[in-house]
C-alpha positions in Angstrom: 0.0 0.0 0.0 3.3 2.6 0.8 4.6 3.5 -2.7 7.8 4.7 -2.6 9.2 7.5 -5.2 12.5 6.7 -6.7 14.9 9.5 -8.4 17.6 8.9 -11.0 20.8 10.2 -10.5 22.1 12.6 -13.2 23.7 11.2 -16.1 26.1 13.7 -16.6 28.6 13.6 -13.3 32.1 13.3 -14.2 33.3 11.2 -10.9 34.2 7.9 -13.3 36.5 4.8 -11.0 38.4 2.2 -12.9 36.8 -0.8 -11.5 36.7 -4.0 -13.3 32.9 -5.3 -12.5 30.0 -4.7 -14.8 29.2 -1.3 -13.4 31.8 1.0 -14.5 30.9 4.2 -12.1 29.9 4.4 -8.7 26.8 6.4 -10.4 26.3 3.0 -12.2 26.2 1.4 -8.5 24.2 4.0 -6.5 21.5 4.3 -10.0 20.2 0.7 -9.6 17.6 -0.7 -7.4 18.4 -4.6 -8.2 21.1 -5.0 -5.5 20.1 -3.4 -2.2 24.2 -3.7 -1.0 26.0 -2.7 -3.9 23.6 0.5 -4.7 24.8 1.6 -0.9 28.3 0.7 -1.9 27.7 2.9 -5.1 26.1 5.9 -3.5 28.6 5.4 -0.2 31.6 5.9 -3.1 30.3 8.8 -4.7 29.2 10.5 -2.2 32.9 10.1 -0.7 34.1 11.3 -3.9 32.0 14.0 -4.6 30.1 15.2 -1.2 28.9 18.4 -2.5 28.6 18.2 -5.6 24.9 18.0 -8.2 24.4 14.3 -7.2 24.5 14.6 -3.6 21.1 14.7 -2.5 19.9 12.2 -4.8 22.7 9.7 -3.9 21.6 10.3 0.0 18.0 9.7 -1.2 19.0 6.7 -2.9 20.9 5.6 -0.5 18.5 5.7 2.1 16.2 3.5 -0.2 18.6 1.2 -0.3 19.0 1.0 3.3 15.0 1.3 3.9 14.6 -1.7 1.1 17.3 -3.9 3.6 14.8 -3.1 6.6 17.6 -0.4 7.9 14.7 2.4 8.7 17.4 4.4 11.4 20.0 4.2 8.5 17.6 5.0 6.0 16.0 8.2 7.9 19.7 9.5 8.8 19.9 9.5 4.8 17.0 11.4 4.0 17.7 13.9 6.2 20.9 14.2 4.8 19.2 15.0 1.3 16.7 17.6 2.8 19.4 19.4 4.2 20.5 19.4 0.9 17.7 20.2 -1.2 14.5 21.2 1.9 12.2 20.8 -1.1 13.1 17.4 -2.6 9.1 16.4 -3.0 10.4 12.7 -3.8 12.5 12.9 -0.2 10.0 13.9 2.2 7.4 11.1 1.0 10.2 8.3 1.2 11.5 9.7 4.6 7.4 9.8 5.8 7.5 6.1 4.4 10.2 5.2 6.8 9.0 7.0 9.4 5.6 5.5 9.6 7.2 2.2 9.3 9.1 3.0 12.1 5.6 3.5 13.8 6.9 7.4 13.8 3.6 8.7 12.8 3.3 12.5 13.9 6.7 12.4 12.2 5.3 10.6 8.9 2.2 12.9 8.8 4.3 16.2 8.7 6.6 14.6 5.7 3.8 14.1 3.5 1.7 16.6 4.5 5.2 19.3 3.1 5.4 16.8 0.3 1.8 18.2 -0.6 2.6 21.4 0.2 5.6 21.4 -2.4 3.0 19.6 -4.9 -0.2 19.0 -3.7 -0.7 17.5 -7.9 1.0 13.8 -7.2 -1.2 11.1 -6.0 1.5 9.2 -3.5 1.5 11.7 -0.4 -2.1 11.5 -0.4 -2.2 8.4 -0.6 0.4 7.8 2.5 -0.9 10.4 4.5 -4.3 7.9 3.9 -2.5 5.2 5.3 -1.4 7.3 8.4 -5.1 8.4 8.9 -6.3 5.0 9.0 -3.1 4.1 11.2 -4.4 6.7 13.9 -8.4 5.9 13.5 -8.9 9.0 11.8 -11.0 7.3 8.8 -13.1 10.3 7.4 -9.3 11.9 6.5 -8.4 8.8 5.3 -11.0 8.3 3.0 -10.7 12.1 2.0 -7.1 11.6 1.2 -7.8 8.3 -0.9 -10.8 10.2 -2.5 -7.9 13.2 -3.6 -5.0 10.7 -4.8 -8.1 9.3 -7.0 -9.3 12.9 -8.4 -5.5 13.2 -9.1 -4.9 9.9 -10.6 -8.0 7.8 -11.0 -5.9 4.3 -12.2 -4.2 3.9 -8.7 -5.7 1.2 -7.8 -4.0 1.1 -4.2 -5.4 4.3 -3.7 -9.2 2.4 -4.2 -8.2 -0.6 -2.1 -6.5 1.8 0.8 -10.2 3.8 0.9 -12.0 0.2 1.0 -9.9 -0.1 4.1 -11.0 2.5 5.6 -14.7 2.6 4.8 -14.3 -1.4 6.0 -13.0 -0.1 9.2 -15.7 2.2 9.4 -17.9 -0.4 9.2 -19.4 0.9 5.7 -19.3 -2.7 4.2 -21.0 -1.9 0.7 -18.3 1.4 0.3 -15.4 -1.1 0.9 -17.0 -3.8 -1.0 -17.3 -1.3 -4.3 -13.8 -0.1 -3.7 -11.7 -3.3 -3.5 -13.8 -4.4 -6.3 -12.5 -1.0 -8.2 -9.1 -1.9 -7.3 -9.4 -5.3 -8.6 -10.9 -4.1 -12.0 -8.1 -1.8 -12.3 -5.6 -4.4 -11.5 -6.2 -7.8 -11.6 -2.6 -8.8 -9.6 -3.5 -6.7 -6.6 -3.7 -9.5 -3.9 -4.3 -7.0 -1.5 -7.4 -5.9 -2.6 -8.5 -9.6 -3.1 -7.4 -10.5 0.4 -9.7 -7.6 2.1 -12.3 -8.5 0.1 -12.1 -11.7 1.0 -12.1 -10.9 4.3 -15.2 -9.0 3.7 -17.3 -11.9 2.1 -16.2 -13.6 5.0 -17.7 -11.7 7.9 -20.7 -11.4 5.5 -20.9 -15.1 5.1 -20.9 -15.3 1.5 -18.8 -18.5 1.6 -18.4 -19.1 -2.0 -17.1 -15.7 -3.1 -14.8 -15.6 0.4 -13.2 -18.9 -1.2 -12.6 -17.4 -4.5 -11.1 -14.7 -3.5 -8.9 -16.2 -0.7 -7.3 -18.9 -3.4 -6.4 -15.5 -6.2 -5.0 -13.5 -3.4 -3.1 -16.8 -2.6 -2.6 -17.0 -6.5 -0.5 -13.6 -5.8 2.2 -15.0 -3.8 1.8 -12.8 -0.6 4.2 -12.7 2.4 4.4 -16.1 3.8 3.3 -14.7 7.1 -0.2 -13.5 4.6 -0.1 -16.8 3.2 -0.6 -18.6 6.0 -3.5 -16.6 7.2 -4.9 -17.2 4.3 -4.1 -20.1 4.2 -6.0 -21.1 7.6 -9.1 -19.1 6.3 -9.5 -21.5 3.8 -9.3 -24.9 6.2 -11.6 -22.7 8.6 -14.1 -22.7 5.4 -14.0 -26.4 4.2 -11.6 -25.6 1.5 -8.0 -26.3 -0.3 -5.9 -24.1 -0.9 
């Protein structure tokens, strides 16, 4: 449900090392997101070789994704504060650093990061979205579902921004709302287990056994954390059924 924004570095830096592995420049390193330990390498390098210069807030930012995507939230919020020191209106920065923060369970600290992200561009569907997620986080559901409702207005294909309000209007206890929104979700993204799982969950309580089945096996379909798999998982003995 937490999207995170990623930035390229720019492609003209001149900081080049003679290095004999496939990556030619620690730009090269810090610039992909396939290896969570050599892009901290990469950035770690050229932000030792070139602390100040046009790169430097992007390679903390990156940097801090890298640590964030290795579960190193501490690391990974040092980083982004680095960047915004850098550059105090990096949009991209302060929704990655509220990400981190709320996964930290930091979530006065994630509010007031997306709420500046929107303030620097309140026209991007992702803090609205997050700051959603933090609503729902502290019970505050009507601002959740007003936040989902804006990331929609902006970008009315985000499907996670559908499924996120269907979690709030479920935990209102506005059943047919969530219903129509994780089925939205769904029509906008067939892989989105999450919405499939909730809405599972739904039929469930409802007692529509059938349709709770179904879609407990294609969120199951979706390969979910095996900690969500095995919920699931259970649901399905609970209900009489395989797998």
């Amino acid at each position: 449900m937490l999207m995170m924004i990623g930035r390229r570095l720019l492609l003209g830096a001149s900081v080049v090392l003679a290095v004999g592995n496939a990556h030619a420049t620690p730009i090269d390193d810090c610039n992909q997101s396939a290896d969570a330990a050599l892009q901290i390498e990469g950035c770690t390098r050229l932000l030792r070789l070139d602390p100040f210069g046009p790169n430097a807030a992007l390679a903390y930012g990156l940097r801090g994704e890298a640590y964030k995507d290795k579960g190193d939230l501490d690391r990974a919020i040092v980083d982004f504060n680095s960047a915004i020191t850098i550059d105090p209106e990096s949009f991209n920065i302060y929704v990655n650093r509220g990400i981190a923060h709320r996964e930290n369970g930091e979530l006065d600290l994630a509010l007031a990061d997306f709420n500046k992200a929107i303030e620097i561009n309140g026209q991007f569907a992702e803090p609205f979205i997050n700051r959603c997620v933090v609503y729902e986080d502290r019970g505050q559901y009507d601002l959740a579902i007003a936040d989902c409702a804006s990331a929609i207005t902006l970008s009315p294909n985000e499907a996670v921004a559908y499924n996120d309000r269907g979690v709030a209007y479920d935990k209102k206890g506005n059943l047919d709302n969530a219903l129509a929104d994780y089925t939205a979700a769904i029509k906008i993204d067939p892989n989105s287990r999450d919405a499939y799982a909730n809405r599972a969950v739904l039929y469930d309580h409802k007692g529509d056994r059938e349709r709770a089945i179904a879609d407990y096996r294609a969120a199951l379909a979706r390969n979910p954390k095996p900690e969500d798999a095995h919920d699931i998982e259970d649901a399905l003995k609970r209900l009489g059924a395989t797998p």
